[in-house]
VMD Tcl script that draws the C-alpha trace (Angstrom):
set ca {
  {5.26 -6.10 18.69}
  {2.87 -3.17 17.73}
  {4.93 -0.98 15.35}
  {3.39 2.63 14.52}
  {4.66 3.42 10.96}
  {3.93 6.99 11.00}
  {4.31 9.80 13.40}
  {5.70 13.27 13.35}
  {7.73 16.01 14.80}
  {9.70 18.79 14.90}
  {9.77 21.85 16.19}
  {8.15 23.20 12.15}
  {8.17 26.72 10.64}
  {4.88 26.74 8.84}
  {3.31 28.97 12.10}
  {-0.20 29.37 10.47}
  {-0.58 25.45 10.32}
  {-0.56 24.15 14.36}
  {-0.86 20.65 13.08}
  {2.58 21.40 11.80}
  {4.54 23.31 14.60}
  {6.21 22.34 18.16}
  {5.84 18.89 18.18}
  {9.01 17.10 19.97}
  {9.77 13.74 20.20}
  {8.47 13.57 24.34}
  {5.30 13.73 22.49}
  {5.55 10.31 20.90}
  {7.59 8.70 23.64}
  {4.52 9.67 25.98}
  {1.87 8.61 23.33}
  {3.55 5.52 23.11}
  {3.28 4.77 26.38}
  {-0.39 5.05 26.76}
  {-1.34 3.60 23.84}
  {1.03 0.21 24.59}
  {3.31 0.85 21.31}
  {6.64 -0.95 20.69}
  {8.52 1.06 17.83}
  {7.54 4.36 16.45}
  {9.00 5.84 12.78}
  {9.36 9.02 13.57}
  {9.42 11.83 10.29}
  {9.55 15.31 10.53}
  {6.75 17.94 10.04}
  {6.54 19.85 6.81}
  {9.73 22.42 5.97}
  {10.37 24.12 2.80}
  {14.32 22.50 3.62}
  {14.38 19.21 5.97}
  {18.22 19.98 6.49}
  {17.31 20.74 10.23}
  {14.71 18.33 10.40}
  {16.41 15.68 9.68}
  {18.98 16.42 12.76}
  {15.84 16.65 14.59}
  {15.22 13.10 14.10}
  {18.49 11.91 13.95}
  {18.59 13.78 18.26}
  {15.27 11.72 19.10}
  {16.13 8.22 17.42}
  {19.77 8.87 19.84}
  {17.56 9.76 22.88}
  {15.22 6.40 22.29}
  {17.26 4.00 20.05}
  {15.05 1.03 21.42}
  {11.62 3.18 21.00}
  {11.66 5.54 17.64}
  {13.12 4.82 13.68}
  {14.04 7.74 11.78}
  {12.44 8.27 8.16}
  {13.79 10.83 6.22}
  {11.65 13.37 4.38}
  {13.01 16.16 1.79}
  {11.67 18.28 -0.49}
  {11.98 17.86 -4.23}
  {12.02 21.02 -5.36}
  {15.67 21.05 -5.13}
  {16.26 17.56 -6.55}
  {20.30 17.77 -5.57}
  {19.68 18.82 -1.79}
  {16.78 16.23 -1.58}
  {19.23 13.59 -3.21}
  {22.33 14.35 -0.49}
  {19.99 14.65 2.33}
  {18.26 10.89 1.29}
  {21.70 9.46 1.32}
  {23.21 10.86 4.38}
  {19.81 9.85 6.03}
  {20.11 6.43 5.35}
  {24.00 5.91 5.04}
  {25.36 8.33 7.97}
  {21.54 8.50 10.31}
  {20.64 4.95 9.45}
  {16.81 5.94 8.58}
  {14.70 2.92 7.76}
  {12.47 4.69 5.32}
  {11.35 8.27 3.53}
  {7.91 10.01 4.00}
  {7.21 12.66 1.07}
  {4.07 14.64 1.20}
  {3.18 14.69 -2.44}
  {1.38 18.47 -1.98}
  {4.24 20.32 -0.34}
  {7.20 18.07 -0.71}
  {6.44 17.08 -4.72}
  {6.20 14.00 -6.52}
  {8.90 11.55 -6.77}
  {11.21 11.79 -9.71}
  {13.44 9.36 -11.43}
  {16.85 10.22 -9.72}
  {15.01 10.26 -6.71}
  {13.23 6.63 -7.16}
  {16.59 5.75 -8.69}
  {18.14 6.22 -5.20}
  {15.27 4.83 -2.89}
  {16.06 1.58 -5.74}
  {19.24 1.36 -4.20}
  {18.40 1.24 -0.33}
  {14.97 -0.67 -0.96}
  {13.70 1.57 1.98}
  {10.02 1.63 2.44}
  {8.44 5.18 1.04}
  {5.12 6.58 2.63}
  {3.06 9.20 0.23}
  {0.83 10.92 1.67}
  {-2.10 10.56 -0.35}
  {-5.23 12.32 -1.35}
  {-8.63 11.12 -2.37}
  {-7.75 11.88 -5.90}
  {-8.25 9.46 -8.96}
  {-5.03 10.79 -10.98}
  {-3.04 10.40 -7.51}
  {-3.86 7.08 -7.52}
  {-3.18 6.07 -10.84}
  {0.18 7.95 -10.25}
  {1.35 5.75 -7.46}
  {0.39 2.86 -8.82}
  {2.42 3.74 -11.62}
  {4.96 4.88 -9.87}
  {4.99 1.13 -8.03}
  {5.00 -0.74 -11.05}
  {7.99 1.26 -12.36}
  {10.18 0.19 -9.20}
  {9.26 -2.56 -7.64}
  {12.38 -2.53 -5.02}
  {10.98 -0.12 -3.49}
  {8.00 -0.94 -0.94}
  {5.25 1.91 -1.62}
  {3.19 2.95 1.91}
  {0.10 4.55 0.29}
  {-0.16 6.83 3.76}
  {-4.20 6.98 4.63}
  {-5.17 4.60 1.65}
  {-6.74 7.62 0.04}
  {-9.39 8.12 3.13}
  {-7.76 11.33 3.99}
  {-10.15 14.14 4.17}
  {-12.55 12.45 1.60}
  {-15.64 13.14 3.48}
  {-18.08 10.09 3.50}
  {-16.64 8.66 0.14}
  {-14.96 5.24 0.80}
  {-14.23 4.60 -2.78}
  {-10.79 6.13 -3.11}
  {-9.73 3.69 -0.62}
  {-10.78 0.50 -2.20}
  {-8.99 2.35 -5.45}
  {-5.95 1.87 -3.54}
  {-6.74 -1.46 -2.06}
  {-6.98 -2.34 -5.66}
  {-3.45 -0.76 -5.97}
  {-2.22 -3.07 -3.10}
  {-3.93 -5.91 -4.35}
  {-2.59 -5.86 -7.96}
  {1.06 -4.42 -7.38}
  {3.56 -6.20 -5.11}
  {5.20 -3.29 -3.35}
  {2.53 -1.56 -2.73}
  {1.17 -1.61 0.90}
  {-1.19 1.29 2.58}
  {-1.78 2.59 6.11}
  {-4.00 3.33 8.98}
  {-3.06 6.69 9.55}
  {-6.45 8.81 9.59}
  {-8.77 6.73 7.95}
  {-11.86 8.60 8.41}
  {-14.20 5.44 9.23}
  {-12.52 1.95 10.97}
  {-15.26 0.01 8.47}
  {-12.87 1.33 5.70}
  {-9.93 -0.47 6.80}
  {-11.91 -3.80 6.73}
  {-12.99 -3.29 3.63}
  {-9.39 -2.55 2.02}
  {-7.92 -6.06 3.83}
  {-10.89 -7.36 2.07}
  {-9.83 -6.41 -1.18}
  {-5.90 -6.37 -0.69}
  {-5.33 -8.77 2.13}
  {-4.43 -7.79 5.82}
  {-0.84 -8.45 5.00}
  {-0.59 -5.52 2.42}
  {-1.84 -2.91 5.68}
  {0.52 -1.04 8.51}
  {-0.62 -0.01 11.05}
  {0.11 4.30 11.44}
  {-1.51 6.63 13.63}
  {-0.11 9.82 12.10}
  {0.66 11.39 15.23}
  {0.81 13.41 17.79}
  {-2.16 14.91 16.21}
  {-4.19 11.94 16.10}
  {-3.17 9.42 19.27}
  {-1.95 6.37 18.24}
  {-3.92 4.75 21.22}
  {-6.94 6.14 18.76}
  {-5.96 4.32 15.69}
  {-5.60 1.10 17.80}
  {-8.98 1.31 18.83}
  {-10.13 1.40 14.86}
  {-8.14 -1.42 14.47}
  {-9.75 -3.76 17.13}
  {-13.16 -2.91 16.49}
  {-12.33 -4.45 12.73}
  {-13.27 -8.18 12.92}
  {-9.67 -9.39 12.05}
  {-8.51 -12.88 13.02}
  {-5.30 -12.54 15.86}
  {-2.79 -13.82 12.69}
  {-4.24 -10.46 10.74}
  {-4.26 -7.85 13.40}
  {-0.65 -9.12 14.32}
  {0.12 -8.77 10.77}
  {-1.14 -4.83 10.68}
  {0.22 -4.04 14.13}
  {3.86 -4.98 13.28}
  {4.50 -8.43 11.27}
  {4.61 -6.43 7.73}
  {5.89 -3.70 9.27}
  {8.83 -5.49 10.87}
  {9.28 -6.92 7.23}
  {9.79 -3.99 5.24}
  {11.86 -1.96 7.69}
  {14.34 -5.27 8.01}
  {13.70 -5.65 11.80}
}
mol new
graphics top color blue
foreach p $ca { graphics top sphere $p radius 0.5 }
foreach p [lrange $ca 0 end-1] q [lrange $ca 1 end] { graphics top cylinder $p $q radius 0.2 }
display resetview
């Protein structure tokens, strides 16, 4: 089963930022198609308040209950709202996980790690190629270990030809339990080897970060790695199906 961990939509409201705007859920039905995906979490694109978003994905997991898991996302700025909308996500929606964007959506708190503690959800941070990031989530790992950290890009996002942020994070993966990292626009498919080098192929899920980038894409970076069949199986869905209780 090839599970794609991360994947967006939503119909957005951030209008100068198209990576971010009028991207339904047809999109990853017919991206999952091509590219010969199982399961796709689906998470919405960036609001200043998810409270619609998150009935966007609750509408597309309804219309493709065997195709697409809902992950919540909220924004801590409002640490009250973002705590309500986590639990009715996951209590009421029946999410599997929580993405939060850690430029627009915040860092994660204490009452808000405090509540992913409870669920033991899997949480994807998007992540930057930024020493004091890393640091961050590793601490932030260490201090709750029920709660399976995605490190979303393994710090290869937009870091130009500098793969040392993401064996930083490999490090991360290698050294803390819950912490795991993803494929999701990796700039070079050589990186990813290198990380399951470091951390093991077990600690990597496989994420496209789509529509924008295809998923059929990131599955292409993925076979040209040299990995075994028991570690691509592994990426593609094995750890995946693991932390989302599958």
């Amino acid at each position: 089963m090839i599970i794609d961990t991360h994947f967006h939509i939503g119909k957005g409201e951030q209008l100068g930022d198209p990576y971010q705007v009028d991207k339904p859920y047809r999109l990853a039905v017919e991206q999952m198609a091509e590219a010969g995906v199982d399961k796709t979490c689906v998470m919405p694109v960036a609001y200043r308040d998810y409270e619609g978003a998150l009935e966007e994905i609750r509408e597309a997991v309804a219309a493709h209950p065997d195709k697409l898991i809902g992950y919540a996302r909220v924004n801590l700025a409002d640490e009250e709202r973002a705590l309500r909308q986590l639990r009715r996500s996951f209590e009421e929606y029946g999410f599997r996980g929580c993405k939060i964007s850690t430029g627009g959506d915040g860092f994660p708190t204490r009452r808000f790690m405090d509540a992913m503690s409870e669920y033991q959800r899997p949480l994807l941070l998007h992540t930057y190629a930024d020493l004091q990031f890393i640091e961050a989530a590793g601490q932030l790992a260490r201090g709750y270990p029920k709660v399976p950290i995605i490190l979303g890009h393994m710090g290869g996002f937009a870091s130009g030809f500098w793969p040392g942020y993401v064996k930083l994070c490999a490090v991360e993966a290698q050294q803390v339990d819950n912490v795991y990292l993803d494929t999701a626009l990796v700039f070079l498919h050589g990186w990813i080897e290198v990380a399951a080098e470091i951390c093991g192929a077990e600690k990597i899920v496989f994420g496209s970060d789509g529509p924008v980038a295809h998923p059929a894409v990131a599955l292409k970076q993925i076979e040209l790695c040299g990995f075994s069949d028991q570690e691509r199986n592994m990426i593609l869905g094995g750890t995946a199906r693991r932390l989302l209780g599958l």
